[in-house]
C-alpha positions in Angstrom: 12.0 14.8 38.7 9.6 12.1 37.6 10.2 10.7 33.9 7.1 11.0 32.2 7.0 7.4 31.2 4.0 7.6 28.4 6.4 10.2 26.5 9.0 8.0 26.7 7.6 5.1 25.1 6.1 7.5 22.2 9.6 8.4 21.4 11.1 5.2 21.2 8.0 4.0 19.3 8.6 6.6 16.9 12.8 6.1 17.1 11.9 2.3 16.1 9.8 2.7 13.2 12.2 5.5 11.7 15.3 3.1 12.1 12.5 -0.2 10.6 11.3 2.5 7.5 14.7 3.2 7.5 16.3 -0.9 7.3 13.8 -1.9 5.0 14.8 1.0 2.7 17.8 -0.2 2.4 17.6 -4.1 2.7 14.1 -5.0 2.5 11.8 -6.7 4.7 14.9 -9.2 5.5 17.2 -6.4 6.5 14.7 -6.1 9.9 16.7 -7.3 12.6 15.4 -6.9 16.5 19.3 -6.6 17.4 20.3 -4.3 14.7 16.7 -1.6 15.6 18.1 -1.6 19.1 21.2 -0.5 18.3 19.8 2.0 16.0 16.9 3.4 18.5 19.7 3.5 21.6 17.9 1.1 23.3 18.1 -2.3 24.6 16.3 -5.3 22.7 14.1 -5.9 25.5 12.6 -2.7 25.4 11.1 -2.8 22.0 9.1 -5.8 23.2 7.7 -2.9 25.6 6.4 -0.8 22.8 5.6 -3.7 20.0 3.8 -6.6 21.3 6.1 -8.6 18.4 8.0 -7.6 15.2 4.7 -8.1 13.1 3.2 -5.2 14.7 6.3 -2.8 13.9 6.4 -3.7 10.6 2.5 -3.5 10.4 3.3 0.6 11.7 6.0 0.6 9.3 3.8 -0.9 6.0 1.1 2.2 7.3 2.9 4.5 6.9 4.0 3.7 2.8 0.6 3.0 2.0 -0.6 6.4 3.7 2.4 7.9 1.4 0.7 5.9 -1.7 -2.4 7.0 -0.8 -1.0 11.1 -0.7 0.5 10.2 -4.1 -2.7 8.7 -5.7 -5.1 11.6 -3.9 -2.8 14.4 -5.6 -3.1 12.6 -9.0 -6.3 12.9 -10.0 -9.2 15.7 -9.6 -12.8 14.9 -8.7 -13.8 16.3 -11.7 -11.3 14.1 -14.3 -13.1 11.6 -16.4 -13.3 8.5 -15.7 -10.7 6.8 -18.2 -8.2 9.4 -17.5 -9.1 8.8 -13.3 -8.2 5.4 -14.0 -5.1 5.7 -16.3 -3.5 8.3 -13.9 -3.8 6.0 -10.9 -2.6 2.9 -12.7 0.6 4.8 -13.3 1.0 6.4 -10.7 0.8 3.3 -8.7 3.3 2.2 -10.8 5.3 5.2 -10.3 5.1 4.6 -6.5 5.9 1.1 -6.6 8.9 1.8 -8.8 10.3 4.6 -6.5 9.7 3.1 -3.2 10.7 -0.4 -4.4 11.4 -2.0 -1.0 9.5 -0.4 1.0 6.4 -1.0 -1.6 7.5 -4.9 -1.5 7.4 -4.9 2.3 3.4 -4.2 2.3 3.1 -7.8 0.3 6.1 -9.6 1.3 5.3 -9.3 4.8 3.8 -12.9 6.2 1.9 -13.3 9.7 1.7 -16.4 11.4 -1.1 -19.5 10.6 -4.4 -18.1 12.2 -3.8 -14.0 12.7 -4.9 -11.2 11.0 -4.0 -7.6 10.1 -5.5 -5.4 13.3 -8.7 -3.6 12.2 -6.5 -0.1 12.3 -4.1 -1.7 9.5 -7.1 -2.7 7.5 -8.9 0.9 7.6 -5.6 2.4 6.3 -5.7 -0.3 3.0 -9.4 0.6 2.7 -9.2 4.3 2.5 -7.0 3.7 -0.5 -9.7 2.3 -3.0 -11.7 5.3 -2.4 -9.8 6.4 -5.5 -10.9 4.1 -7.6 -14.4 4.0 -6.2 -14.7 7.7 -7.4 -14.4 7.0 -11.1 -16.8 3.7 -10.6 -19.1 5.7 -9.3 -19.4 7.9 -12.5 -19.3 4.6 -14.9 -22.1 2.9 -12.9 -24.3 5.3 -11.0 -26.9 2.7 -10.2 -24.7 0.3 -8.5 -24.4 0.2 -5.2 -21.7 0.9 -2.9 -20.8 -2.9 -2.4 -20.5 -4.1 -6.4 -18.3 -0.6 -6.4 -16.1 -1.8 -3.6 -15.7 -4.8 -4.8 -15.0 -3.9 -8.2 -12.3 -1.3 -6.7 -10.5 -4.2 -5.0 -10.7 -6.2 -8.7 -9.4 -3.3 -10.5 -6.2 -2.8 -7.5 -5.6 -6.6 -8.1 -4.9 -6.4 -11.6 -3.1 -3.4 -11.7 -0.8 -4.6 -8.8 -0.3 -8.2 -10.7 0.8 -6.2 -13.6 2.9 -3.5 -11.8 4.6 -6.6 -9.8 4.9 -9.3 -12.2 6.5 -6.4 -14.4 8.6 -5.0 -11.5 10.1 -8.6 -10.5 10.2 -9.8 -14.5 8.6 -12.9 -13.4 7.5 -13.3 -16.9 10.9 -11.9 -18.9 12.1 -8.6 -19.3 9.5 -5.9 -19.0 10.6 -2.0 -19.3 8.8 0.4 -17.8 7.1 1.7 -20.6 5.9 -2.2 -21.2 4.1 -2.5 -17.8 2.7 1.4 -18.3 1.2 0.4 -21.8 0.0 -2.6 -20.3 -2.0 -0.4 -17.7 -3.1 2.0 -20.0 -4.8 -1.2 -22.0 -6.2 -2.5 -19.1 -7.6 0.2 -17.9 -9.4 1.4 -21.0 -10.9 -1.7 -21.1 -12.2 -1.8 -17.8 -13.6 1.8 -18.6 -15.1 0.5 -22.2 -16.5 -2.9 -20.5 -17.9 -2.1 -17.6 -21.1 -0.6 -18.2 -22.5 -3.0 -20.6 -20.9 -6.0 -18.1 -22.2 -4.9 -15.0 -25.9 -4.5 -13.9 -27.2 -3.2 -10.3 -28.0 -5.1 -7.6 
């Protein structure tokens, strides 16, 4: 009987990044251990090396998959036809919802560090860009006449200051800050954004 190689190696692709979702649940990013995901998938070391050209790119699989959860969560939050202040509220929190329930595996996206001189394959990349879509959908309503490049942009601004609240918040780098601190400091934010950005912003 001939082993249908290409089958295999799906399966223990998949085993792997079960038992890495799975470690970095529980420990973090530092819990990810080459020895310990052998063990774990029932293979030997070696063979993951087979399947992943290196660590990085497991964890890379493993960091898709939580954003493509994120980006579930945020797509069921808000309807196409909710105002924009309310669009952008509801994300907010629910981005800090996310980050608070999936704490480690939320960390892993932005703890994780490739080496001097690399960069995130373009498949990684298209999975992070398909999540500002959400915001570009309320941008769109608040400035109709920009284009699709000041609206991108904007969306990335609007994703760094919500995550620089959610995570200085989340990691108290700045004292103590409840939950309901960091979701009133969202719901500030982004009421202002909503209030400013007409008047601030012209087309291109």
């Amino acid at each position: 009987m001939t082993t249908d190689l290409p089958a295999k190696r799906a399966r223990l692709r998949d085993d792997l990044i079960l038992a890495a979702e799975t470690a970095i649940a529980k420990g973090g990013l530092s819990a990810l251990k080459a020895r310990t995901l052998a063990e774990t998938a029932g293979c030997a070391v070696g063979a993951i090396y087979n399947v992943f050209p290196d660590l990085d790119a497991l964890i890379f699989a493993v960091n898709a998959r939580t954003l493509e959860k994120l980006d579930a969560v945020l797509a069921a939050t808000v309807r196409p036809d909710t105002d924009p202040e309310t669009a952008m509220r509801r994300l907010a929190l629910a981005y800090h919802g996310f980050s608070r329930a999936e704490r480690r595996r939320w960390t892993a996206v932005f703890a994780h560090q490739i080496p001097d001189g690399s960069s995130p394959p373009d498949w990684y990349l298209g999975v992070v860009g398909k999540l500002f879509r959400h915001i570009e959908g309320p941008l769109a309503t608040l400035l109709p006449d920009a284009t699709p490049e000041v609206r991108g942009g904007l969306a990335r601004t609007l994703f760094s200051a919500t995550h620089g609240i959610v995570s200085l918040g989340l990691e108290e780098k700045l004292g103590p800050a409840p939950d309901e601190v960091i979701a009133q400091a969202l719901v500030v934010m982004t009421r202002g954004w909503v209030l400013g950005l007409p008047g601030a912003v012209s087309p291109r």
